[in-house]
C-alpha positions in Angstrom: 123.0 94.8 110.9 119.8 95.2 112.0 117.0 93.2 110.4 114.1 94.9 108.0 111.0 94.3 109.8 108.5 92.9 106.7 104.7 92.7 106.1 103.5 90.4 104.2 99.8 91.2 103.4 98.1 89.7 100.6 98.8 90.4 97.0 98.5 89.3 93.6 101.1 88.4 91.3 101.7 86.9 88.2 104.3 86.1 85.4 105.1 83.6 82.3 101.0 83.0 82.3 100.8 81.9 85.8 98.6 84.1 88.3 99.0 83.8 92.0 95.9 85.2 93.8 94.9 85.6 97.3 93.3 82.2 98.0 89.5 81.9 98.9 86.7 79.9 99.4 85.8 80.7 96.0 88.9 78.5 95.0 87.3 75.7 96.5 85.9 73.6 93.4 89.2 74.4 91.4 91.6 72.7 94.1 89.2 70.1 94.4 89.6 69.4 90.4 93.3 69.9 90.6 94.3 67.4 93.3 91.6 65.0 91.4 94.3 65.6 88.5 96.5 62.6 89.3 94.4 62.0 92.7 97.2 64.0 94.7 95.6 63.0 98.1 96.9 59.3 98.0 100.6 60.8 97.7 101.9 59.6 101.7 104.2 62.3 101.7 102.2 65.6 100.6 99.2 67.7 102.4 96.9 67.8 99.6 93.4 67.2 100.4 91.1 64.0 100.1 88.2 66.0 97.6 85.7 65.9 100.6 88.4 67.9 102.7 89.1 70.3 100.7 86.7 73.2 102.0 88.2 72.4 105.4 91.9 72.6 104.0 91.1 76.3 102.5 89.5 77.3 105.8 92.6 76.1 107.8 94.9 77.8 105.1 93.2 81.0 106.0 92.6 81.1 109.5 96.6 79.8 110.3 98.7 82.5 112.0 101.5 83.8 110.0 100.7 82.2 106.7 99.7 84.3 103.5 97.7 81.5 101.0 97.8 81.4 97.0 95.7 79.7 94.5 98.0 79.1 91.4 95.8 80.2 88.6 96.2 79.7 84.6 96.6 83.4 83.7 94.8 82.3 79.9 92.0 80.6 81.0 91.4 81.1 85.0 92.1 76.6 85.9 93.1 76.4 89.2 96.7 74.0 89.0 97.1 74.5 92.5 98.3 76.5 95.8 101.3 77.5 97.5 101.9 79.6 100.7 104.3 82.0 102.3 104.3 80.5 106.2 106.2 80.7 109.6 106.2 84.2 108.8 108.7 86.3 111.0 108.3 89.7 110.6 111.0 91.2 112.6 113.8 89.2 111.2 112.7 89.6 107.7 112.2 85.6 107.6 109.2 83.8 105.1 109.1 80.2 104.1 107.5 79.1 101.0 105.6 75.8 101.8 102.3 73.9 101.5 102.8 73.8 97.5 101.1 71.3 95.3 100.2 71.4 91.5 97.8 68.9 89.4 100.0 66.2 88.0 99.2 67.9 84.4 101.4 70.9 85.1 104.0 69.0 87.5 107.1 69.2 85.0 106.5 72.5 83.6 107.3 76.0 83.8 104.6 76.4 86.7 106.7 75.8 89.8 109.6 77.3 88.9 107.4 80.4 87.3 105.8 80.0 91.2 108.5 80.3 92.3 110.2 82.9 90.8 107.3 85.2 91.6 107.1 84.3 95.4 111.2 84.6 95.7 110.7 88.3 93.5 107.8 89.4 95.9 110.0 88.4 99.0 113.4 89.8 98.6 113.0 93.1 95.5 109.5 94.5 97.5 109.3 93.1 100.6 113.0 93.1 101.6 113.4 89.7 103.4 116.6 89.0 104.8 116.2 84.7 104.1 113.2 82.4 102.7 113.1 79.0 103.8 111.3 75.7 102.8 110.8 72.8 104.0 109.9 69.3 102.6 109.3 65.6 104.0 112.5 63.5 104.1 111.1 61.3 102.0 109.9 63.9 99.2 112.5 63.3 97.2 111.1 65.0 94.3 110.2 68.3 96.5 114.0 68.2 97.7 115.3 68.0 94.1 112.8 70.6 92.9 113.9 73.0 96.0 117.9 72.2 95.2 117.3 72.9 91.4 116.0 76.8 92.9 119.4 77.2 94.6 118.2 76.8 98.1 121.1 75.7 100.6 120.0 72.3 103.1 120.3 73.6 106.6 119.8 70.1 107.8 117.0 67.8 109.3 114.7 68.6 112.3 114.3 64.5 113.0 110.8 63.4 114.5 109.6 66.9 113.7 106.0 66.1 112.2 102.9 64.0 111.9 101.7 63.1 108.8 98.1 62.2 107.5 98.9 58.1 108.2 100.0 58.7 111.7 103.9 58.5 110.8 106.2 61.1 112.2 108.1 62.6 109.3 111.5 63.9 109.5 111.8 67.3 108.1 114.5 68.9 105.5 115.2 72.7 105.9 116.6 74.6 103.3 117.1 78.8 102.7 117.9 81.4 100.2 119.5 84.4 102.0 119.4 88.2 100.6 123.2 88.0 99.0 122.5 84.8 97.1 119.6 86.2 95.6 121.0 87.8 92.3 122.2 85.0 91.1 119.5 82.4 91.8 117.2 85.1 90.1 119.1 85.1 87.2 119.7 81.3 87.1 116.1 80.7 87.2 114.6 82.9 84.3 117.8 80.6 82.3 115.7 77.5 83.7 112.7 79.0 82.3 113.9 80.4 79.1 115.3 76.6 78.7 112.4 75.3 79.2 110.7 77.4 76.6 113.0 76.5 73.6 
């Protein structure tokens, strides 16, 4: 079968009080006061920005080929908690990954990633018609790999010396997918993590 060529543009989107909105520069103070929110930039095995990089980090979200960036937005009272990103974009195989995601420690634990998540995974298979979205996380993010498993995502495996992070350290990195058929049910299975989560 032939693969549906996607586009992935831009767009809004938001659900169970958590906005996802085309990131800018005018996110820049908000990120800045989100990472500071457990000081996220000492984490050895994340992205997230040192405070006096984190103009250069929005400019290098937007300017990266194949990458459509998000500020995660408290729908109530307009707090950035964070950002997330569809990336590696490949348009004529109907391929996105969902990547570069990190919240305040506030709202790590809640119904924000999995909400996130739920909006990005929506977005990409019911209107834009992806065929698979991947992810992929440090081999020694445990806690990403957990999070991803708990979504339903299948491991592909380990691309081994594939990375250099922020300390100079080569990380090994796990890959993991959702394809179109599996989608039904990992839909349904997360608004029962989420309606869980709310009782």
């Amino acid at each position: 079968m032939t693969p549906v060529k996607v586009a992935v543009e831009p767009v809004t989107l938001e659900f169970n009080g958590v906005r996802l909105e085309p990131l800018t520069l005018e996110h820049v103070d908000g990120l800045r006061a989100a990472a500071a929110d457990g000081q996220l930039w000492n984490l050895r095995v994340t992205s997230v920005p040192e405070p006096h990089r984190t103009q250069a980090y929005v400019h290098t979200a937007l300017e990266t080929p194949n990458r459509v960036a998000f500020a995660v937005v408290d729908s109530s009272s307009g707090a950035v908690l964070g950002t997330t990103s569809y990336h590696d974009i490949l348009p004529e195989i109907g391929r996105v990954e969902i990547g570069y995601t990190w919240y305040a420690k506030s709202v790590q634990r809640s119904h924000v990633n999995t909400s996130c998540k739920l909006l990005l995974l929506s977005h990409a298979f019911d209107t834009l018609g992806c065929a698979v979205v991947g992810f992929r996380t440090d081999n020694f993010n445990h806690a990403s790999q957990a999070a991803i498993e708990r979504l339903g995502a299948k491991k592909d495996g380990v691309i081994r010396h594939h990375f250099a992070r922020r300390d100079g350290t080569v990380r090994d990195t796990v890959m993991y997918s959702i394809v179109r058929g599996e989608w039904h049910e990992i839909k349904t299975h997360l608004h029962y993590l989420l309606t869980r989560h709310a009782n």
